[in-house]
SERO-4910 file (N, C-alpha, C, O; in steps of 0.05 Angstrom, whole numbers):
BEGIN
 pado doro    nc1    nc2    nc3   cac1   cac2   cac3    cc1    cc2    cc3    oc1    oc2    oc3
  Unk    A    493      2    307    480     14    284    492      3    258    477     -4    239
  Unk    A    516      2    257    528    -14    236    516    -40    226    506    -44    203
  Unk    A    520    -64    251    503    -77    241    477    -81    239    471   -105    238
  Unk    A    456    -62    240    438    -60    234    421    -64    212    400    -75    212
  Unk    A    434    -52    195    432    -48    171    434    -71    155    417    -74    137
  Unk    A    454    -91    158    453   -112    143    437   -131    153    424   -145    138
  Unk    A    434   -133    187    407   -150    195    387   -148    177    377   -164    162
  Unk    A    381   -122    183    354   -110    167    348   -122    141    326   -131    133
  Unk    A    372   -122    127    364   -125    100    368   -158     89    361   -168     67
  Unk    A    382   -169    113    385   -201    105    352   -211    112    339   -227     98
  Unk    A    342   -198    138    323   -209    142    304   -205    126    288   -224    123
  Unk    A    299   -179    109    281   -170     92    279   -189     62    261   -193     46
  Unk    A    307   -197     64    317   -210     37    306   -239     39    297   -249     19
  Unk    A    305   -253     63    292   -281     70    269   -273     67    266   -279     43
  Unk    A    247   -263     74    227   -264     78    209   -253     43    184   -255     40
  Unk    A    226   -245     25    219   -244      5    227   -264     -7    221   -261    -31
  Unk    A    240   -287     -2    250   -307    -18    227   -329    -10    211   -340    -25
  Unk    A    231   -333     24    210   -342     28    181   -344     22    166   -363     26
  Unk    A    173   -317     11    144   -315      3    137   -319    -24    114   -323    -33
  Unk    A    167   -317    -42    166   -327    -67    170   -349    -73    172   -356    -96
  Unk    A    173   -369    -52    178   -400    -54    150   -413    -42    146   -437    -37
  Unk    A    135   -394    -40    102   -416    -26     85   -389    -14     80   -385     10
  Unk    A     77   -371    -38     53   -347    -45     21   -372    -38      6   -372    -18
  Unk    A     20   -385    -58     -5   -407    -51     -5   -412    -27    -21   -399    -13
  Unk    A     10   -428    -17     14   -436      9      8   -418     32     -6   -427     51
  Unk    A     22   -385     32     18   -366     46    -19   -358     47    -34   -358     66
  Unk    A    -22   -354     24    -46   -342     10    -71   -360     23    -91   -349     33
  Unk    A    -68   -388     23    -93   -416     39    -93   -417     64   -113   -423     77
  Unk    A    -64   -408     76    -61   -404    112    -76   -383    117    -97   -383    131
  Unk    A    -64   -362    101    -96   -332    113   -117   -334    108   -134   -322    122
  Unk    A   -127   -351     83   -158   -354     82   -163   -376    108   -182   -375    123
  Unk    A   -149   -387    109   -161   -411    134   -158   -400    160   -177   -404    175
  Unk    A   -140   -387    169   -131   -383    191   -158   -364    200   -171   -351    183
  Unk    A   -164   -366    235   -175   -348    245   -169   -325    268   -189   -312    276
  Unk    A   -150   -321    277   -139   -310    299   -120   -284    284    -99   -277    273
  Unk    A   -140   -279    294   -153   -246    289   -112   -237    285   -101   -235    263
  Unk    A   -100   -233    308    -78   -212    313    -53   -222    288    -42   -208    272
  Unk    A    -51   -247    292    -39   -262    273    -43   -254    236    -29   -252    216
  Unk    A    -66   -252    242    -79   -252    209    -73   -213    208    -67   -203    187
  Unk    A    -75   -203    224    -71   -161    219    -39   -161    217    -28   -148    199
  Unk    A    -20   -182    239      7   -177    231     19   -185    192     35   -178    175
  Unk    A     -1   -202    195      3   -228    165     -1   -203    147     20   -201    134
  Unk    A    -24   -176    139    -29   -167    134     -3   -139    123      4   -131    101
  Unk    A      5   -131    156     26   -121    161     50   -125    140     55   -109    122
  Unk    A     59   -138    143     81   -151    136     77   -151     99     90   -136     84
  Unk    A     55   -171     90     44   -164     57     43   -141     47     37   -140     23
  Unk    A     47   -122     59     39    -91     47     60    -85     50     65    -65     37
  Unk    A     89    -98     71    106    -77     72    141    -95     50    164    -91     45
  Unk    A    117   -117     44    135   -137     27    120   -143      5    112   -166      3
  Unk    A    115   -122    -15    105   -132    -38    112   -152    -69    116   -146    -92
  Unk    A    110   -174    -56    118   -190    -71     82   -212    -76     79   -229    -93
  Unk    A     63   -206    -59     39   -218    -62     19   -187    -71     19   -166    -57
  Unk    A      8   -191    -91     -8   -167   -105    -34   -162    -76    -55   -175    -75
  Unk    A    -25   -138    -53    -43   -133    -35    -74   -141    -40    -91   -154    -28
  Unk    A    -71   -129    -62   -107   -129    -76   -126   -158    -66   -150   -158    -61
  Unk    A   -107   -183    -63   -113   -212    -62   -112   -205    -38   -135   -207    -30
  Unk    A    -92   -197    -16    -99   -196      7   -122   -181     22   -135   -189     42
  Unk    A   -124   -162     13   -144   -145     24   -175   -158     10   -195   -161     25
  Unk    A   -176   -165    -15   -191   -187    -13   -207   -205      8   -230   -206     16
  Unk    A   -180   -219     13   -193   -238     31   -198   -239     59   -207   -257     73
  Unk    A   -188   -208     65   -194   -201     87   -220   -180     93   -227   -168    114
  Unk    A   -234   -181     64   -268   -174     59   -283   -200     58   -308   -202     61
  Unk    A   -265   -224     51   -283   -253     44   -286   -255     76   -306   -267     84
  Unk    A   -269   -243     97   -260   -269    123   -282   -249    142   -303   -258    151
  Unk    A   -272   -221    145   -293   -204    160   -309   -187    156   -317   -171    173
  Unk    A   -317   -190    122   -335   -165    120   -336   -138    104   -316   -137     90
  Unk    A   -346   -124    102   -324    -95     81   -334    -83     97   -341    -63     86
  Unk    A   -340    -83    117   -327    -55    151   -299    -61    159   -278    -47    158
  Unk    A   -305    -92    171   -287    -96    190   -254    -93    168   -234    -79    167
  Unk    A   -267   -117    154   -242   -122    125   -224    -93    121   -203    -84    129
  Unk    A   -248    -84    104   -232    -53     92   -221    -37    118   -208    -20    106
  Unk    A   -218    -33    138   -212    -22    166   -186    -47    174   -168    -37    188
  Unk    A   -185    -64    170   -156    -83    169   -147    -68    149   -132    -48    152
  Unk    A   -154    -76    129   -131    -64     99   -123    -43    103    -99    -41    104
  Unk    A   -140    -17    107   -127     16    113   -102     12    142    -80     24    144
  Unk    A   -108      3    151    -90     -2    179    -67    -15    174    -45     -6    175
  Unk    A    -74    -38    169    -52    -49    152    -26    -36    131     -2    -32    133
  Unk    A    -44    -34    114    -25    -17     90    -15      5    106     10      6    105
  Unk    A    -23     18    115    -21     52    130      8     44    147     29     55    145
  Unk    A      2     21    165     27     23    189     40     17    166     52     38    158
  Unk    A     45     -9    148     71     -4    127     86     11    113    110     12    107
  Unk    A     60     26    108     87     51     94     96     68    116    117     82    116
  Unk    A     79     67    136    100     82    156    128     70    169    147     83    177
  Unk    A    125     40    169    153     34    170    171     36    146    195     36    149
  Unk    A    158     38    124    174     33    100    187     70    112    211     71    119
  Unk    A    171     94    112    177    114    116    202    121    131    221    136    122
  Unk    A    201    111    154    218    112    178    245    100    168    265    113    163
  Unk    A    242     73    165    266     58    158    290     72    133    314     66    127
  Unk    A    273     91    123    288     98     96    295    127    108    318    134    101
  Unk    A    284    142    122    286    170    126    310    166    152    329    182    150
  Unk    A    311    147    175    338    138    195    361    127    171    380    142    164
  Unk    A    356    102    160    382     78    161    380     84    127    403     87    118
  Unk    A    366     85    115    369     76     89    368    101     69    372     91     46
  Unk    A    366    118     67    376    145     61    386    136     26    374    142      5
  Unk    A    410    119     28    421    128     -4    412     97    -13    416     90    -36
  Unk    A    401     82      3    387     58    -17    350     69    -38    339     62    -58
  Unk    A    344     92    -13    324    100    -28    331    119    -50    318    122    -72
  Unk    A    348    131    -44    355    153    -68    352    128    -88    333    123   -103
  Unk    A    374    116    -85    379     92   -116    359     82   -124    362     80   -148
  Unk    A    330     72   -115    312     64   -124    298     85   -130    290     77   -152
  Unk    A    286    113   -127    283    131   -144    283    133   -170    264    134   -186
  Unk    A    313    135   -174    327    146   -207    312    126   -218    306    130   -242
  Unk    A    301    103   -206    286     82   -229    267     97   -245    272     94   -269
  Unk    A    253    108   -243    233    122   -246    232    151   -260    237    171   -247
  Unk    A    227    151   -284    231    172   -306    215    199   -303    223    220   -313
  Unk    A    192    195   -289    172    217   -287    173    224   -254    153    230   -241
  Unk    A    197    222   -245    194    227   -214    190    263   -217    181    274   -197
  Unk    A    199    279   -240    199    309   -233    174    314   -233    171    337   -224
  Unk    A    150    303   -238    122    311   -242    111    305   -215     94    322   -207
  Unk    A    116    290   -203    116    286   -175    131    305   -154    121    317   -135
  Unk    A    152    305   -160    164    329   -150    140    361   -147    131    374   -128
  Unk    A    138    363   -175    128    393   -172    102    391   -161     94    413   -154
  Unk    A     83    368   -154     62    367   -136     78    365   -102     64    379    -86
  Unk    A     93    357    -94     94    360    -68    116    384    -61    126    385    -39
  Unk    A    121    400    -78    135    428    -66    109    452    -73    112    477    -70
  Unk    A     90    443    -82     64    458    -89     40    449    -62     24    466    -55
  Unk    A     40    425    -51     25    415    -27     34    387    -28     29    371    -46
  Unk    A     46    383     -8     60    343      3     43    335     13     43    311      9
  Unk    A     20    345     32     -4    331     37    -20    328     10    -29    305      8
  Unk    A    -26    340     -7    -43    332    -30    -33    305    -58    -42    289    -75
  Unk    A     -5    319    -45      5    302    -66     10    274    -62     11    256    -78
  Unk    A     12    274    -37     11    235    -29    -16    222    -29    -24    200    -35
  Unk    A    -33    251    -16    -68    229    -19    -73    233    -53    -91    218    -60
  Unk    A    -63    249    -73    -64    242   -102    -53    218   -103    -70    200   -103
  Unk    A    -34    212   -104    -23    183   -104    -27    158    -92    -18    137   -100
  Unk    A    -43    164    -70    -58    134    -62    -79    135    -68    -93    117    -58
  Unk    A    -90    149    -82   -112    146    -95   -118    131   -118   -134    114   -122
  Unk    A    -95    146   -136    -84    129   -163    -76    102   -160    -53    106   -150
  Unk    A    -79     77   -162    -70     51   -157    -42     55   -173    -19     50   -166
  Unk    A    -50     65   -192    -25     50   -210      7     66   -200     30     61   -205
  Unk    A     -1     79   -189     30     94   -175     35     84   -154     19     83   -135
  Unk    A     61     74   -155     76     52   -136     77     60   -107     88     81   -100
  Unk    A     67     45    -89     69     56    -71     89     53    -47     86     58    -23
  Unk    A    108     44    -59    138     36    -46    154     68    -54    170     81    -41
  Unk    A    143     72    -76    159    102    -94    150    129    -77    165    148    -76
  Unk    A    122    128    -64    113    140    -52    121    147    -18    118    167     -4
  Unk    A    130    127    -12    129    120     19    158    133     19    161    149     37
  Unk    A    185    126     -4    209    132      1    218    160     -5    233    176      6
  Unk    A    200    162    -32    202    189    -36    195    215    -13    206    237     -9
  Unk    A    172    202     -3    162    227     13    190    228     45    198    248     57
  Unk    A    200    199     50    216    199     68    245    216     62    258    230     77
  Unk    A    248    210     36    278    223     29    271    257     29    287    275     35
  Unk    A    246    261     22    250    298     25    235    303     56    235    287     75
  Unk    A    220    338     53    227    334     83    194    345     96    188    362    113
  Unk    A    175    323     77    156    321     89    151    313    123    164    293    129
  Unk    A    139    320    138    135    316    167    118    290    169     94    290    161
  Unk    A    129    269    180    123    245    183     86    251    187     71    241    170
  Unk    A     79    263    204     50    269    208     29    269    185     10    255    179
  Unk    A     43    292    175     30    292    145     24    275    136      1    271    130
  Unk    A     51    251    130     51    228    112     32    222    125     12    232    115
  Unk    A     27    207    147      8    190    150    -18    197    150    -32    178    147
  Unk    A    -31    222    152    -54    222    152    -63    229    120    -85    234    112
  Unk    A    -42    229    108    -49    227     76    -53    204     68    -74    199     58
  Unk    A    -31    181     71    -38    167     67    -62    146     81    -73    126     71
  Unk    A    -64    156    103    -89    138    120   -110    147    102   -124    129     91
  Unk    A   -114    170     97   -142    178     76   -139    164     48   -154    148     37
  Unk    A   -118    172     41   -118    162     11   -125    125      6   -133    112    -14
  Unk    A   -120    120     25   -111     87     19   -153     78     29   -166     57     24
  Unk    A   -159     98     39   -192     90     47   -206     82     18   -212     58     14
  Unk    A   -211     98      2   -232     87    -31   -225     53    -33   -239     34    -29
  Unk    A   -202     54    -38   -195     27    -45   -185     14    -34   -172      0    -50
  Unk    A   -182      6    -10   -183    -14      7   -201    -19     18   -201    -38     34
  Unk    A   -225     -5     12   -251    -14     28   -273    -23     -1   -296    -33      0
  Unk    A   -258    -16    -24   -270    -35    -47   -257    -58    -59   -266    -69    -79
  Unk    A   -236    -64    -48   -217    -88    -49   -233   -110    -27   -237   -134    -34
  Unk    A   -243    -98      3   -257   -116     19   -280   -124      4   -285   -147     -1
  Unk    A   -297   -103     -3   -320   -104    -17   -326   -124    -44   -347   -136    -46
  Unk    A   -309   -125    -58   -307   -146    -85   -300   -168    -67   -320   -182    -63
  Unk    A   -279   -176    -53   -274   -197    -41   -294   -207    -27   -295   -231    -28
  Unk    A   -317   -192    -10   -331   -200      3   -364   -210    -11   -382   -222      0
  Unk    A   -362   -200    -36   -390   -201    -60   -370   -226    -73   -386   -245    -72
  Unk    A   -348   -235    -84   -338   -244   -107   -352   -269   -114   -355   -277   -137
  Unk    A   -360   -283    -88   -367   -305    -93   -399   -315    -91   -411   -335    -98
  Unk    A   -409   -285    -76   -432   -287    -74   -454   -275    -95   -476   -283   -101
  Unk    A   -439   -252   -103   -458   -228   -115   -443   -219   -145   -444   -195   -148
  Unk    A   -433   -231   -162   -419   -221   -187   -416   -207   -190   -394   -195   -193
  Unk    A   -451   -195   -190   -470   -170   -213   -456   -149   -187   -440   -134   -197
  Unk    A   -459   -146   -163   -451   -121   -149   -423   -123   -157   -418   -101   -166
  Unk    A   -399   -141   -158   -378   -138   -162   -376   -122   -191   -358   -105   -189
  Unk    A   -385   -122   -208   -378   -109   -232   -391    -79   -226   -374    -61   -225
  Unk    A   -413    -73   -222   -426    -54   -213   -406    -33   -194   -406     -8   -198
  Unk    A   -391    -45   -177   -375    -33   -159   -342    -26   -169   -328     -7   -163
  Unk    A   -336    -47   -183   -309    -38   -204   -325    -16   -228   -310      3   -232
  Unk    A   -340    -15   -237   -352      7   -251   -343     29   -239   -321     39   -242
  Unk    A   -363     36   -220   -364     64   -207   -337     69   -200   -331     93   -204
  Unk    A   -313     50   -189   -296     56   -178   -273     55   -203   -249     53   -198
  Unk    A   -279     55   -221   -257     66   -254   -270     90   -255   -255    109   -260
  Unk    A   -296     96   -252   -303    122   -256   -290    141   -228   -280    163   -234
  Unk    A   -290    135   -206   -283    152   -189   -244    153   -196   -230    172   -192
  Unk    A   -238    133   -203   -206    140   -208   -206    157   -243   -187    171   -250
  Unk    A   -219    154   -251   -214    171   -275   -220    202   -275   -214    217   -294
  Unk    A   -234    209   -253   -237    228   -239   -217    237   -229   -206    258   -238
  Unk    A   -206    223   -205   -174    224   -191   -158    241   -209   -150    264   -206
  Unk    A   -154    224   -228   -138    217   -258   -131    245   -268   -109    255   -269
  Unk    A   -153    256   -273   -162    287   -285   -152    300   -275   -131    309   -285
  Unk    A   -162    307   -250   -150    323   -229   -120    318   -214   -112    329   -193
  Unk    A   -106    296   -231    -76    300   -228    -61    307   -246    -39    317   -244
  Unk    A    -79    298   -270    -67    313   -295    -72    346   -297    -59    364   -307
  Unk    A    -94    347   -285    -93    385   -285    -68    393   -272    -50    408   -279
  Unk    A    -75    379   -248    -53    395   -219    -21    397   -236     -4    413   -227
  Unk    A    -14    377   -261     13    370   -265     17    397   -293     39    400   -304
***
């Protein structure tokens, strides 16, 4: 168990150096590549190493299969990641997540949504893009939400927009006018979100 921990994190540490030394490079292998299991681990892994903006990935995994198949990779995808991100921090990593926390100035507003409902308050938050969802995954691990919960909050929450991330990806090149049409509606459905987290706070 001891050395666990530093495996963990040397390996974690390569694989972000690596992806910041050849993002292009990564990014032309998954548009080209076709084998299917390869391309959901590739997926895997991007969501649970954010150093490539998902958005591009899930993208192109609406250009490659569709906005069924696509958006149903991306929720799956993203979803198993934060559940490892979950696990890994709530066993081994305990005071590395505390420390990345304190980053974050408005964590008490967050707070008072998940001692009020932890299932509502994580599918509020994957709802909202702009709330980090590394902040989410660790936070909910360091208190003492029930792994269960987490995930089926986040499996819901992460559905709107990952299946309009396939959707733009899968129109971007074909259909403009639906691409704007569809980022429309979907600023209006998050400004909605929006409201109703500023009430709840």
């Amino acid at each position: 168990m001891k050395l666990l921990k530093p495996v963990l994190f040397s390996v974690y540490g390569l694989l972000i150096i690596a992806l910041l030394m050849n993002k292009e490079q990564f990014l032309l292998w998954i548009q080209y590549n076709n084998n299917f299991i390869i391309l959901f681990s590739a997926a895997v892994m991007l969501a649970f190493i954010p150093v490539i903006p998902y958005g591009i990935v899930a993208g192109i995994m609406g250009l490659k299969y569709g906005p069924f198949i696509g958006g149903t990779i991306n929720v799956l995808s993203s979803t198993i990641a934060a559940a490892l991100l979950f696990l890994l921090v709530r066993f081994l990593f305990q005071e590395q997540g505390l420390s990345y926390l304190k980053k974050f100035k408005k964590m008490e507003q967050f707070t008072g949504l998940m001692e009020r409902n932890a299932f509502f308050a994580v599918l509020i938050a994957r709802l909202i893009p702009f709330v980090p969802a590394a902040f989410v995954n660790i936070y909910s691990a360091i208190s003492r939400m029930r792994f269960v919960t987490f995930i089926v909050a986040t499996f819901v929450g992460k559905i709107p927009v990952m299946f309009v991330f396939a959707i733009v990806g899968n129109q971007f090149l074909s259909n403009i006018s639906n691409v704007l049409w569809i980022t429309l509606f979907y600023m209006i459905f998050l400004f909605l979100v929006y409201l109703v987290y500023r009430r709840l706070q």
